[in-house]
C-alpha positions, 0 to 999 in steps of 0.5 A, spaced: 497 505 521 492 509 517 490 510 510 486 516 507 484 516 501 478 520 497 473 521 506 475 514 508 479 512 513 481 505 513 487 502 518 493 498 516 495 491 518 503 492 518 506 484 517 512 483 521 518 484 517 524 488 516 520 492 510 515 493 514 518 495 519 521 500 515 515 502 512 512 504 518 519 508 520 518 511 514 511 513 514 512 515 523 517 521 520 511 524 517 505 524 513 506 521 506 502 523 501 502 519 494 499 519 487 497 512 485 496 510 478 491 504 476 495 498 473 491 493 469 485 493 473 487 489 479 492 496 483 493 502 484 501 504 484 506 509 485 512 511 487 514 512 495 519 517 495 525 512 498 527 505 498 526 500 502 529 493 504 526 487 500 523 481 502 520 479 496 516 472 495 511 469 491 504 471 493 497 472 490 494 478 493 487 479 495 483 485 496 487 490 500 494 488 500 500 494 501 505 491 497 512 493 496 515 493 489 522 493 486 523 496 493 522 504 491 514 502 489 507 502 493 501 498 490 494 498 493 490 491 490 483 491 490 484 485 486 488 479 485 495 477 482 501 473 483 508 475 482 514 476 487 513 482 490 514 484 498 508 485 502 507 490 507 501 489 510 493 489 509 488 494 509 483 491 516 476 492 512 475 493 505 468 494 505 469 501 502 476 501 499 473 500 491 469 505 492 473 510 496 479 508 491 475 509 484 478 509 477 484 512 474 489 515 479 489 517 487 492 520 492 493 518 498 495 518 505 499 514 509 500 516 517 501 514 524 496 514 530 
């Protein structure tokens, strides 16, 4: 999976479980394009237009984590946090991620290969 964001082009790792796995059917359909709104300094989330089946758990996120939250909300960490969430997969190389996301709200687009 892919995700463009502001020129960059950065590949997704997906995890392997059913939210993923329907996170990645989702996204095969067609382009999704979503905004995303800074959260307390640590995510960019915003809401992915379906709900998907959960596997929440407790995780500490890292830089470059794709997290489902409360099964309809998309969250792209840049950095840390704990909480019980479902994670769908990580952005493969983060050198650029801050820079491409910026401050305040994004959009971006998730696709297939």
């Amino acid at each position: 999976m892919k995700l463009e964001v502001n020129g960059y082009t950065f590949e997704i790792e997906l995890e392997n479980n059913t939210s993923a796995k329907a996170f990645k059917e989702y996204v095969s359909k067609e382009k999704r394009v979503l905004s995303l709104d800074d959260y307390g300094n640590f995510e960019k989330v915003g809401d992915l237009g379906t709900s998907l089946p959960r596997n929440d758990e407790t995780i500490t996120t890292k830089e470059g984590d794709i997290i489902l939250y409360l099964g309809n909300k998309l969250c792209l960490y840049y950095n840390q946090n704990t909480w019980d969430f479902t994670k769908l997969g990580h952005v493969k190389d983060t050198t650029h991620l801050k820079e491409a996301i910026g401050e305040g709200s994004v959009t971006v687009t998730l696709y297939m290969e």
